[in-house]
Residue, then its C-alpha position, 0 to 999 in steps of 0.5 A: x697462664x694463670x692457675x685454675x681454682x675453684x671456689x668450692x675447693x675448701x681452703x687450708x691454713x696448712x698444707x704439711x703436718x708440721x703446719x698443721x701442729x703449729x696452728x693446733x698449738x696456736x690455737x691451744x695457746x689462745x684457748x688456755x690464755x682464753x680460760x684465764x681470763x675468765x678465771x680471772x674476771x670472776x675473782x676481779x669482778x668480785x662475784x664471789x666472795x674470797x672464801x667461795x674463790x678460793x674453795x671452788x669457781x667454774x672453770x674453762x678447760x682449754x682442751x675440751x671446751x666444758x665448764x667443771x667445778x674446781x678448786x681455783x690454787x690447783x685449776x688456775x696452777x694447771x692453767x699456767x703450767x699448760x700455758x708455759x709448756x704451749x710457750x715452748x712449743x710454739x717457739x719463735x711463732x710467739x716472740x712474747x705473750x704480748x705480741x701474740x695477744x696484740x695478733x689475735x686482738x685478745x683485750x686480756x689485761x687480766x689473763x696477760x698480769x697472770x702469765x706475768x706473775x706467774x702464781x694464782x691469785x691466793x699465792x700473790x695474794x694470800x687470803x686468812x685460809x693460809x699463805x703457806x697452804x696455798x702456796x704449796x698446794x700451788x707449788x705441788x700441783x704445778x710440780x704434778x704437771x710439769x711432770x706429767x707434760x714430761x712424761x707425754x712430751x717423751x723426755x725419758x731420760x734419768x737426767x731430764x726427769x729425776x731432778x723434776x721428780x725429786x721437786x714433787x716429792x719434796x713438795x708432796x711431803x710437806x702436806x699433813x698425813x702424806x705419808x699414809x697415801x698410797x701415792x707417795x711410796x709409789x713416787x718414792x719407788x720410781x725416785x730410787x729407780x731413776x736414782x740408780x739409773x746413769x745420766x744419759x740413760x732412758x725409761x723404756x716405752x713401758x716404764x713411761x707409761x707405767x710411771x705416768x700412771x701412778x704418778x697420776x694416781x698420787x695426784x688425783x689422791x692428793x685433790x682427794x685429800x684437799x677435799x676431805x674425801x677418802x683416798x681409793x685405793x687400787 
């Protein structure tokens, strides 16, 4: 006897929770290679001059789908930190990007160089504003996310996040007057914590929180300071 069903009945990609993450983290991964390109296509169009690209070119969030006004090194830097965070987490459903843009009939040769390079396009291609300078503003925020991601991926441990906490403060260091924001003696404080903490042991729940909040705080100082703008304090 066949099974009854009726054609008004909504039809589901996933019928337990562990489905309904993998397609969600699917869907994420599409949508930050999907930035990219277009990222991307605005520079190899040259629709902008280098100087306009390197100070500010709109840019398509993968989380809430809304147009902003960014810097390109720091927004294309969150872009592929995202993208190499999303690769982890979708594991074996996305053997390589190229398979999984081949699936979704994604035709973006621009976005796929990116992933593959691994740096913006002033890193790879350094304008007269300044390799070091854009290197390490990549460099630095890639340091800043990657952390954060940690953070909200629960990784608590001293082992886990003092080596990834030690890296953003180097890099954090290397920029002019960094040493007056207010953002890197808080770092430098949570550094000693986790450095007097054993290899196994973990943060607590309050801990993680507070850490991710100051950690946030430096990095939204540290895009003031980019800017020109004056650091608020809190």
């Amino acid at each position: 006897m066949s099974a009854s069903f009726s054609l008004d009945e909504e039809v589901r990609l996933y019928r337990t929770n562990a489905e309904r993450e993998k397609y969600n983290s699917l869907a994420t991964l599409f949508g930050i290679i999907t930035a990219i390109h277009y990222l991307e296509s605005a520079y190899l169009r040259d629709s902008i001059t280098a100087a306009e690209y390197v100070l500010s070119i709109p840019v398509l969030t993968s989380i809430s789908g809304k147009v902003f006004w960014k810097r390109y090194s720091p927004a294309c830097s969150r872009l592929l930190s995202q993208y190499k965070t999303m690769l982890k987490l979708v594991g074996e459903e996305v053997p390589s990007v190229e398979e999984f843009m081949k699936r979704y009939r994604m035709d973006y040769s621009a976005a796929l160089e990116r992933v593959k390079v691994g740096v913006p396009a002033t890193v790879e291609h350094p304008t007269d504003s300044g390799p070091e300078t854009a290197k390490w503003v990549a460099e630095t925020t890639q340091g800043f996310i990657t952390f954060m991601d940690a953070l909200k991926l629960r990784l608590r441990a001293k082992d886990q996040l003092h080596p990834l906490l030690q890296e953003l403060v180097t890099g954090y260091a290397r920029f002019k007057g960094s040493k007056d924001w207010e953002g890197r003696s808080r770092m430098v404080s949570w550094l000693i914590t986790l450095n007097g903490m054993k290899a196994s042991e973990e943060i607590t729940e309050e801990q993680s929180r507070q850490l991710l909040f100051d950690v946030d705080h430096a990095y939204a100082e540290f895009f003031r300071s980019l800017s020109g703008k004056p650091s608020d304090s809190s």
